[in-house]
C-alpha positions as CSV (number, residue, x, y, z in Angstrom):
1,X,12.5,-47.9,-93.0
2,X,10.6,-49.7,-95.5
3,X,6.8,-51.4,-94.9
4,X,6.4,-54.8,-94.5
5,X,4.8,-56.4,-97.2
6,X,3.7,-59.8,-98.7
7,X,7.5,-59.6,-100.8
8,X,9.0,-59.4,-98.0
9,X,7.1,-62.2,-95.9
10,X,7.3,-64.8,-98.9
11,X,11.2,-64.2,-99.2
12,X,11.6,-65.0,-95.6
13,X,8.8,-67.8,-96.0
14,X,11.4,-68.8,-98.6
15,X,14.7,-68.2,-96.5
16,X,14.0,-69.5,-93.2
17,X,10.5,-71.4,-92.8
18,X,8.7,-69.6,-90.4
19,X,7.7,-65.4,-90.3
20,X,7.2,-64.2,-86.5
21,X,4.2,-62.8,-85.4
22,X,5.7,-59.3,-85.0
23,X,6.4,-59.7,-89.0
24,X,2.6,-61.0,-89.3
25,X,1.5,-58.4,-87.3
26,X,3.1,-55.7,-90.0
27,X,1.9,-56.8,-93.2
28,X,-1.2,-55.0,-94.0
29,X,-4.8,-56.5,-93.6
30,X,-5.0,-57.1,-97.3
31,X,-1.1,-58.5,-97.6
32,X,-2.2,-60.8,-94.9
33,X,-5.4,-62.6,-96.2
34,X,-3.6,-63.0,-99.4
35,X,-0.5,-64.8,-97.6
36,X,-2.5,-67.0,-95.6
37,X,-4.8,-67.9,-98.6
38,X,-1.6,-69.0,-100.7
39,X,0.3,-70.8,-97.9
40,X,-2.7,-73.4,-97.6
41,X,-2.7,-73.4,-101.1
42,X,1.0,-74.2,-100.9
43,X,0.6,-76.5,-97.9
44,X,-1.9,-78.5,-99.7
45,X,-1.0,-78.6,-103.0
46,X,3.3,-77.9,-103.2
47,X,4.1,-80.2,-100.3
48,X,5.3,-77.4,-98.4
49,X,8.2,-76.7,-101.1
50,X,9.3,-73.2,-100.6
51,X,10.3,-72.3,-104.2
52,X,6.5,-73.0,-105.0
53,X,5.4,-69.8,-102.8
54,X,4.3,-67.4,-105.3
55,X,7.0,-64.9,-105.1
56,X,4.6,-61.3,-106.1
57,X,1.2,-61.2,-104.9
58,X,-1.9,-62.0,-107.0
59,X,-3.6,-58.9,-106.4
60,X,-0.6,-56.1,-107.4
61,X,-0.7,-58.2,-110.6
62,X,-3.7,-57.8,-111.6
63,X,-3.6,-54.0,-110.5
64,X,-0.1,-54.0,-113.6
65,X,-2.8,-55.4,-116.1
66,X,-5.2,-53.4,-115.7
């Protein structure tokens, strides 16, 4: 079984909507700050549009740079 992770919660973000709290409860502490800090960023700036999620996380991005 594969980990939860910030992927995974934007695709169902993406798919369906809503995440559950069991899901929120599996991402990990760092995952989750990020996701939280992008959906009010999404909320507030995208209208709520799904395909303007950010589909790969800000952070593992910048780890690929560097």
């Amino acid at each position: 079984m594969s980990k939860y992770q910030y992927e995974d919660a934007v695709k169902q973000l993406q798919e369906s909507g809503s995440i559950g709290l069991v899901d929120l409860k599996n991402l990990p502490h760092e995952d989750l700050v990020e996701l939280f800090e992008e959906i009010k960023v999404w909320c507030l700036y995208a209208n709520g549009k799904a395909d303007k999620l950010p589909k790969e996380s800000k952070k593992k991005k910048r780890k690929k740079k560097d």
